[in-house]
C-alpha positions in Angstrom: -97.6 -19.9 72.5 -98.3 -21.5 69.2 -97.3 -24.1 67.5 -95.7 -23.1 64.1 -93.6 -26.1 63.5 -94.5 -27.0 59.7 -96.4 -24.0 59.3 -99.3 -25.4 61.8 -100.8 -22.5 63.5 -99.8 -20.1 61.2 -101.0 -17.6 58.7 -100.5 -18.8 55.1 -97.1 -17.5 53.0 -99.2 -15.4 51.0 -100.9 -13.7 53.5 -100.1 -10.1 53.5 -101.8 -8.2 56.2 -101.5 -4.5 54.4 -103.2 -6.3 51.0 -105.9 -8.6 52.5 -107.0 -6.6 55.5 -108.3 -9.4 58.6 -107.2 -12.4 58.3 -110.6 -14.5 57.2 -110.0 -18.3 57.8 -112.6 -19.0 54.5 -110.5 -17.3 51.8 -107.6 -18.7 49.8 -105.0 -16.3 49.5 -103.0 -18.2 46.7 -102.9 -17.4 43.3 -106.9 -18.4 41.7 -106.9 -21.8 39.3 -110.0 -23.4 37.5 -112.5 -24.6 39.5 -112.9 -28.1 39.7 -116.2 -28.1 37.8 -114.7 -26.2 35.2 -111.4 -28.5 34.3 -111.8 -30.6 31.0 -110.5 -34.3 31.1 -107.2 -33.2 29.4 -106.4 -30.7 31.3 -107.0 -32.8 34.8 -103.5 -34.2 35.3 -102.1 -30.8 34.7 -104.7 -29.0 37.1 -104.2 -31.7 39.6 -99.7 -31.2 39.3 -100.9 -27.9 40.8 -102.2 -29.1 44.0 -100.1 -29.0 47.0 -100.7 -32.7 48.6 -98.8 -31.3 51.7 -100.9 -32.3 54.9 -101.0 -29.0 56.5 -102.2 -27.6 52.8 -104.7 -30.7 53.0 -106.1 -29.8 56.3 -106.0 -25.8 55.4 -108.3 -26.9 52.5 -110.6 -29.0 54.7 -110.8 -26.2 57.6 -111.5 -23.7 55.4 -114.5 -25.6 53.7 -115.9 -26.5 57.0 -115.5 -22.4 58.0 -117.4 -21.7 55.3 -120.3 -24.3 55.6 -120.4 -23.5 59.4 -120.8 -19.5 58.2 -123.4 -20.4 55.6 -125.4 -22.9 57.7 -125.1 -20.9 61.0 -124.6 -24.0 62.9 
């Protein structure tokens, strides 16, 4: 049983299994945006409008980050 309430436990909206092939927890499957590195001053409020401050989108971020530092590392 999992727990999808607020869209914990489950696969991201724009997941599409015939597209992306496996599921890979590391890979964002939203539209791409500038890097953070790359955003000019100006441009920061803008680039940050198109964050989602959502908590499970917050912890989606932070699991994926730590999936990929686990798979480079290898723990």
């Amino acid at each position: 049983m999992k727990f999808t309430y607020f869209g914990i436990g489950a696969y991201p909206v724009e997941f599409n299994r015939r597209i992306h092939g496996p599921y890979d927890p590391a890979r964002f499957y939203g539209k791409p945006d500038t890097p953070f590195g790359q955003v000019k001053i100006g441009e920061f409020p803008a680039w940050l409008s198109r964050r989602s401050l959502n908590p499970v989108a917050m912890s989606r971020a932070v699991s994926r980050g730590e999936y990929t530092f686990q798979r480079e590392e290898g723990e």
